[in-house]
FIKOLZA-1660 file (N, C-alpha, C; in steps of 0.1 Angstrom, whole numbers, plus 5000, padded with zeros to 4 digits):
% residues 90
   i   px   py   pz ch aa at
   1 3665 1122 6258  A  X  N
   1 3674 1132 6252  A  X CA
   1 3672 1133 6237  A  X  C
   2 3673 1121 6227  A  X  N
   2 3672 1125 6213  A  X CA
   2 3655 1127 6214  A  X  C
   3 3645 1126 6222  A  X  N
   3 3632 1129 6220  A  X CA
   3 3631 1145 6211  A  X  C
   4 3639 1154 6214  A  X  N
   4 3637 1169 6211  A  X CA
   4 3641 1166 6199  A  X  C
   5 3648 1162 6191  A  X  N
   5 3654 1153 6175  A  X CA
   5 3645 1153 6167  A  X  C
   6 3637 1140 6176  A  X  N
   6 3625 1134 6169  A  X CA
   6 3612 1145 6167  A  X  C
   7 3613 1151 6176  A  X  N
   7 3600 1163 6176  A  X CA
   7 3602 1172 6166  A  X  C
   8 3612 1180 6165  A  X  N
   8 3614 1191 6158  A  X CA
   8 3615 1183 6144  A  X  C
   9 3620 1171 6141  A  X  N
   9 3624 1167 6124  A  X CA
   9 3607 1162 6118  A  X  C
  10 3600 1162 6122  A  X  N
  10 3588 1164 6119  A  X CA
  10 3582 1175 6113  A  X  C
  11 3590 1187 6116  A  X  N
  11 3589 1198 6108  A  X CA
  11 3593 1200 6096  A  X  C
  12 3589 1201 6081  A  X  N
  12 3591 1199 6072  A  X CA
  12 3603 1213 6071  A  X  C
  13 3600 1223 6082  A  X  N
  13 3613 1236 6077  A  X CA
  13 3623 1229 6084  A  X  C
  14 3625 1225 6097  A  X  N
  14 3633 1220 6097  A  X CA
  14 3642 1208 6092  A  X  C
  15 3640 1203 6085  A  X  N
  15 3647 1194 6076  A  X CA
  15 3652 1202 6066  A  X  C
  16 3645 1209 6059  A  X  N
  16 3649 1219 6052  A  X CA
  16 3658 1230 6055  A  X  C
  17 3665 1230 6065  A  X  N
  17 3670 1239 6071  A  X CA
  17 3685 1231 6074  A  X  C
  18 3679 1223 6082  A  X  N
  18 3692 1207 6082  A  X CA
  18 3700 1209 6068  A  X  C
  19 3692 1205 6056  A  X  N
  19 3701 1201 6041  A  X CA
  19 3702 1213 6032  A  X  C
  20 3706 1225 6040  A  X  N
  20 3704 1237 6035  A  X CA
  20 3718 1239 6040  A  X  C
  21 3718 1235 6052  A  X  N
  21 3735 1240 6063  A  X CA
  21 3744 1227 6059  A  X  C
  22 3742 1215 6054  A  X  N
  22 3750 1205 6049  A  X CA
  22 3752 1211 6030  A  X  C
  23 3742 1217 6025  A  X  N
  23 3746 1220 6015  A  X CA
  23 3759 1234 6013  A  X  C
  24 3756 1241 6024  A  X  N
  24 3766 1250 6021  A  X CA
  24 3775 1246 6027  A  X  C
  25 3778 1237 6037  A  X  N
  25 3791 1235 6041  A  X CA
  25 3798 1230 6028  A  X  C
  26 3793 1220 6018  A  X  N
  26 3802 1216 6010  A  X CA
  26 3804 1230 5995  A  X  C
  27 3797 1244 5999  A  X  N
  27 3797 1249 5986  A  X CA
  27 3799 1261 5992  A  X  C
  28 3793 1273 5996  A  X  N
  28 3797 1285 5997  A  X CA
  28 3800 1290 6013  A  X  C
  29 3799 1279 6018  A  X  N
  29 3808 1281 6033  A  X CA
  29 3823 1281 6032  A  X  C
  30 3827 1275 6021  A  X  N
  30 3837 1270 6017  A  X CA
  30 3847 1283 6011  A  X  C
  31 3837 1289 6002  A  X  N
  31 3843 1303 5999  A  X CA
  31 3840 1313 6005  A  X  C
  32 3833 1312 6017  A  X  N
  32 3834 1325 6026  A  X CA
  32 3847 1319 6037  A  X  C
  33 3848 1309 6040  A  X  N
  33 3860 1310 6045  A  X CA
  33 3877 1311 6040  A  X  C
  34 3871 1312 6029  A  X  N
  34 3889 1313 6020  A  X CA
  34 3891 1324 6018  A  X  C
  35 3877 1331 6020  A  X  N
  35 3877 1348 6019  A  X CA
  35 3880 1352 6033  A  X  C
  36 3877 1349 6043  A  X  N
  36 3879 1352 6059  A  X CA
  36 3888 1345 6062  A  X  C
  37 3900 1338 6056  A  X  N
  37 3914 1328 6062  A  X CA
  37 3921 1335 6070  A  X  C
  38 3923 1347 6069  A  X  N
  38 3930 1358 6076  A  X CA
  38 3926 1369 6087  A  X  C
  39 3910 1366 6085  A  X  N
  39 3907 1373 6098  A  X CA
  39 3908 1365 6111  A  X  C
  40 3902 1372 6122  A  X  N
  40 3897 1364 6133  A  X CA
  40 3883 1369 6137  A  X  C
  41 3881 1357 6143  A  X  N
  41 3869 1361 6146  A  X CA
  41 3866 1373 6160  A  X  C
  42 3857 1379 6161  A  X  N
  42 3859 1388 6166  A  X CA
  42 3852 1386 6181  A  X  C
  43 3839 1376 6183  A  X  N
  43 3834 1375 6193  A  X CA
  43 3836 1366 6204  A  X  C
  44 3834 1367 6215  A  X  N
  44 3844 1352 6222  A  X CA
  44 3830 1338 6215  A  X  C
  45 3840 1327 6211  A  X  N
  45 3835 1314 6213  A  X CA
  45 3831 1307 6220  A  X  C
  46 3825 1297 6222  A  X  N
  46 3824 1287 6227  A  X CA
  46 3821 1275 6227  A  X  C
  47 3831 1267 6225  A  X  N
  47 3832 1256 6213  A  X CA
  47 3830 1243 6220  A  X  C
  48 3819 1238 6216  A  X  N
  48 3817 1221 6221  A  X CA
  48 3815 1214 6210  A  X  C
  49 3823 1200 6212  A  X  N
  49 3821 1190 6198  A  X CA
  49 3817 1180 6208  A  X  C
  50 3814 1163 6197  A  X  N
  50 3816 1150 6206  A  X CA
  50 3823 1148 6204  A  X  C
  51 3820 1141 6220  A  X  N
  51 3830 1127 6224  A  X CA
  51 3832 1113 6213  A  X  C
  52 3818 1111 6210  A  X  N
  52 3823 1094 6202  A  X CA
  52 3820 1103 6186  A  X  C
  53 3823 1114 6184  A  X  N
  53 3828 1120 6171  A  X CA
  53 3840 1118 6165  A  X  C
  54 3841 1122 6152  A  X  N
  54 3859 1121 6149  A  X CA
  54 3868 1130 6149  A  X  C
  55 3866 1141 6149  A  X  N
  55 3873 1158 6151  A  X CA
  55 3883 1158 6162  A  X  C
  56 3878 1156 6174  A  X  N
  56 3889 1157 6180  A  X CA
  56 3898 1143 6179  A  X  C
  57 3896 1131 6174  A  X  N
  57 3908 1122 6169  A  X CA
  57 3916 1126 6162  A  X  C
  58 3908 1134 6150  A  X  N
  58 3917 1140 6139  A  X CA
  58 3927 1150 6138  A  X  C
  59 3921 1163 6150  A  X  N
  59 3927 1171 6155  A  X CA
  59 3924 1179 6166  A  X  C
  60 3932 1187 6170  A  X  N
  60 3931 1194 6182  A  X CA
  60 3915 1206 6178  A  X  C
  61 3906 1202 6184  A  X  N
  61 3893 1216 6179  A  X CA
  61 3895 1225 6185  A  X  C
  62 3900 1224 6200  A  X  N
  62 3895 1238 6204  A  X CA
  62 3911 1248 6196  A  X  C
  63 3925 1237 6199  A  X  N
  63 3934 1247 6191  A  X CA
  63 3931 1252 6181  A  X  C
  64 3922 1244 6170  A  X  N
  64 3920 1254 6159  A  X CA
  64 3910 1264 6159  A  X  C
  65 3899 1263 6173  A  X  N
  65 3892 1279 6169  A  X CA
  65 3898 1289 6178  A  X  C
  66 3911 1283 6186  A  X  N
  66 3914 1295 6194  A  X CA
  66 3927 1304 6180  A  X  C
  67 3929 1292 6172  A  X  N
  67 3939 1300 6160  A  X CA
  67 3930 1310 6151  A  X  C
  68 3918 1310 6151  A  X  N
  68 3904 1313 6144  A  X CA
  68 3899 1326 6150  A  X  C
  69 3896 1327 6162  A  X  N
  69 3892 1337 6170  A  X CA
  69 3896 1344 6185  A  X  C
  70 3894 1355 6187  A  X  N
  70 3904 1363 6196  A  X CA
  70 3899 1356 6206  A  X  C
  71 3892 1349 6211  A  X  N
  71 3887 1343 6225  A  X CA
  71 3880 1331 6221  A  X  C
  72 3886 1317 6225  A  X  N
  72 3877 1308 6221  A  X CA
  72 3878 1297 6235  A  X  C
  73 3870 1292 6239  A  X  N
  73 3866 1283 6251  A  X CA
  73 3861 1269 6249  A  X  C
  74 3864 1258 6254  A  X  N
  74 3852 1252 6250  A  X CA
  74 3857 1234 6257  A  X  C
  75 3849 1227 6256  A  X  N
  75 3851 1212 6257  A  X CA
  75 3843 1200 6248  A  X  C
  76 3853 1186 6252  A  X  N
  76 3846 1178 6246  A  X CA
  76 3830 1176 6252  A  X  C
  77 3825 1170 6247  A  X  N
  77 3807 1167 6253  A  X CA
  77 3807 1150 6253  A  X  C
  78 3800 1142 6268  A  X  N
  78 3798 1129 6261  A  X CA
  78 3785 1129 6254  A  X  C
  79 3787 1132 6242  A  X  N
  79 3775 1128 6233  A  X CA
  79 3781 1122 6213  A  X  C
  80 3769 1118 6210  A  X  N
  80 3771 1114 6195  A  X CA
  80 3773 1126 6189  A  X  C
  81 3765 1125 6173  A  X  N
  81 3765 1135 6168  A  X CA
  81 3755 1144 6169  A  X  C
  82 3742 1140 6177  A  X  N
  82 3733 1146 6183  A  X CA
  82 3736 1154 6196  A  X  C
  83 3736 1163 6196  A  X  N
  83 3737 1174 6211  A  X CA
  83 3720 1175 6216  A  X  C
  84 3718 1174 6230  A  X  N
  84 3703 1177 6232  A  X CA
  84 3703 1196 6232  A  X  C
  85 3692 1199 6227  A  X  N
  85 3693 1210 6225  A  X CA
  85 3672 1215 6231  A  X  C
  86 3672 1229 6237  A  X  N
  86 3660 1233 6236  A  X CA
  86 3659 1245 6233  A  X  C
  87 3644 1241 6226  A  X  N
  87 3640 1253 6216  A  X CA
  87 3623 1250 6214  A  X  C
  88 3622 1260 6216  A  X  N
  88 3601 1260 6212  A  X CA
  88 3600 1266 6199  A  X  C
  89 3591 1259 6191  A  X  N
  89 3588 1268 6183  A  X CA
  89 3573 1274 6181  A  X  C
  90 3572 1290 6177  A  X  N
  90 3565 1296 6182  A  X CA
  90 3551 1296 6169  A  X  C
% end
């Protein structure tokens, strides 16, 4: 499962890509959403977090993206903070 982790972080864009989406979460994701507080989102979601994560301890996830957007779906996953994911790159 984390084999696809290990493969793709070998990629020097992907890493770079990783601390690009951790950097805007703490900087201008931040002000695009204080700018969008009042919309909704417009396409349906579909929302999965983990299981041995802390989000849903902290709070309800899927309630807050169904308060977020006009259709939102989703469940916990038993996984870490790693989801297995596939993807080729070309």
């Amino acid at each position: 499962m984390f084999q696809e982790y290990l493969r793709t972080f070998r990629w020097p864009d992907t890493i770079h890509a990783i601390c690009e989406d951790y950097r805007a979460a703490a900087s201008i994701d931040l002000a695009h959403d204080k700018a969008d507080l009042e919309k909704k989102i417009q396409c349906s979601l579909l929302v999965l977090w983990s299981e041995k994560g802390p989000f849903h301890r902290m709070y309800d996830v899927l309630q807050t993206w169904q308060e977020r957007a006009v259709q939102a779906e989703g469940k916990v996953m038993p996984t870490g903070h790693f989801f297995l994911t596939r993807c080729r790159r070309n």
